[in-house]
C-alpha positions as CSV (number, residue, x, y, z in Angstrom):
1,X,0.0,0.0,0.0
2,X,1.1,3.3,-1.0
3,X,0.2,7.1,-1.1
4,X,-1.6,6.9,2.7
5,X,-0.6,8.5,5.3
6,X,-1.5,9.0,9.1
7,X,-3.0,12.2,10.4
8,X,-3.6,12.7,14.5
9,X,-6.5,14.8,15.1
10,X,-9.0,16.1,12.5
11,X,-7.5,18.4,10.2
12,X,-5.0,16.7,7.2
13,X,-1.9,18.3,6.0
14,X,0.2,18.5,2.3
15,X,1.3,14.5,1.9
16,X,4.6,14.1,2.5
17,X,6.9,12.1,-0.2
18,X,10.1,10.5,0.7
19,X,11.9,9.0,-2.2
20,X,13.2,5.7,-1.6
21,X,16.5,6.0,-1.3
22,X,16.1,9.1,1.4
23,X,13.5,6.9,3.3
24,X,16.6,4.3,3.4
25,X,18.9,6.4,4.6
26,X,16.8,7.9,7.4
27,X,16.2,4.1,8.4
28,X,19.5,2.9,8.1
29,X,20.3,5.5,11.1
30,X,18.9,3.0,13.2
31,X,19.7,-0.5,11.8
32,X,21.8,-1.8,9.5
33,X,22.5,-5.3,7.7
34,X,26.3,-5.8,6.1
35,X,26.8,-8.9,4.5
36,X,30.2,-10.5,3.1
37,X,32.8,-8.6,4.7
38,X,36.4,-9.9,4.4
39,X,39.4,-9.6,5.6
40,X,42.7,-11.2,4.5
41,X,46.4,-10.7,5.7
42,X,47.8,-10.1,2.1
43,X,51.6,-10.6,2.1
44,X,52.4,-9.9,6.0
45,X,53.2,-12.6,9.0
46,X,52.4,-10.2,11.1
47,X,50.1,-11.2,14.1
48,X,47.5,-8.2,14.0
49,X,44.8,-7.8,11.6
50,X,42.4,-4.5,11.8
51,X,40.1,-3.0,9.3
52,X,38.2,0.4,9.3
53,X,34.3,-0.7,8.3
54,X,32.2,2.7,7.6
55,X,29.1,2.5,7.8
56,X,26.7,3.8,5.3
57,X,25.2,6.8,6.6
58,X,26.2,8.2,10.1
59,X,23.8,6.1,12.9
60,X,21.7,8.4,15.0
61,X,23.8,7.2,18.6
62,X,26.8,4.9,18.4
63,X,25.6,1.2,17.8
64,X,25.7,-2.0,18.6
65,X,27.9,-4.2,16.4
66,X,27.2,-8.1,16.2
67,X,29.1,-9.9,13.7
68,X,27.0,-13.5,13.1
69,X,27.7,-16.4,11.0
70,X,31.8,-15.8,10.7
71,X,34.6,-18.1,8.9
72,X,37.4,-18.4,9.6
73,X,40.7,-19.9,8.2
74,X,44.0,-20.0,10.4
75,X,42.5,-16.8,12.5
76,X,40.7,-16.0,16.0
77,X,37.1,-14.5,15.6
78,X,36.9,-10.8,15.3
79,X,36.1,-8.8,17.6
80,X,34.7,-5.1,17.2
81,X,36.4,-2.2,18.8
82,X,36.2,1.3,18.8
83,X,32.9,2.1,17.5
84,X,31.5,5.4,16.9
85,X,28.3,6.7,15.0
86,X,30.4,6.6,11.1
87,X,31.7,3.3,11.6
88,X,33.7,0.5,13.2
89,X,37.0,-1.6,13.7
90,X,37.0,-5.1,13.3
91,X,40.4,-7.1,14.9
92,X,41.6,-10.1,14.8
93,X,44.6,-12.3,15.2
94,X,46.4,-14.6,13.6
95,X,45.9,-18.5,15.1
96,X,49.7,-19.5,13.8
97,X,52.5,-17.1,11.5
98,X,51.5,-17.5,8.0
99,X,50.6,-15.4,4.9
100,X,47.5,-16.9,3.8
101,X,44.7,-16.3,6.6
102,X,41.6,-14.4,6.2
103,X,38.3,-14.1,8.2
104,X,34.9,-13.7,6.4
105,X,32.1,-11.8,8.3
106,X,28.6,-13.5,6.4
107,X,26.4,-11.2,8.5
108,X,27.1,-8.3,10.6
109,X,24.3,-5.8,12.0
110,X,24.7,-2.5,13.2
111,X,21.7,-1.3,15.6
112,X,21.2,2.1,17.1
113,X,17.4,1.6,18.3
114,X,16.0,4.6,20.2
């Protein structure tokens, strides 16, 4: 259903359009849904592995991160740090010194509920 649109009280105002994509935006401020996030250590042995994930739009308070349904190969599960409204950091480390270890985050949400 479209074109309706909820008055309180008796008298009805201009309707209000919202494109879809602003109407997005303004919902993603709350909750979000990132799928298929990677990370891999490239060439490096080193036993730290960060990555900077910005969010889409900027979340109305800083949210709660949950990374669900992760893989891993020859790394410990991620953990989220240092949060803030425009994004995240997602850390890991390495289970044993090699260059060919990667995690893959299948779902992670982002929620910033009122």
């Amino acid at each position: 259903v479209t074109g309706v649109q909820l008055e309180k009280g008796s008298t009805a105002t201009d309707f209000e359009y919202v494109d879809y994509g602003r109407q997005l935006q303004m919902c993603q401020r709350f909750y979000s849904v990132l799928t298929d996030l990677w990370g891999d250590t490239g060439s490096t042995s080193n036993y730290r592995f960060m990555v900077r994930y910005a969010f889409p739009v900027t979340m109305r308070a800083n949210p709660t991160v949950t990374l669900n349904s992760v893989s891993l190969t020859r790394m410990q599960t991620p953990a989220v740090n240092r949060t803030s409204k425009d994004g995240t950091h997602i850390f890991s480390r390495l289970t044993e010194t090699t260059t060919d270890a990667y995690w893959v985050i299948n779902n992670m949400t982002m929620e910033a509920e009122l």
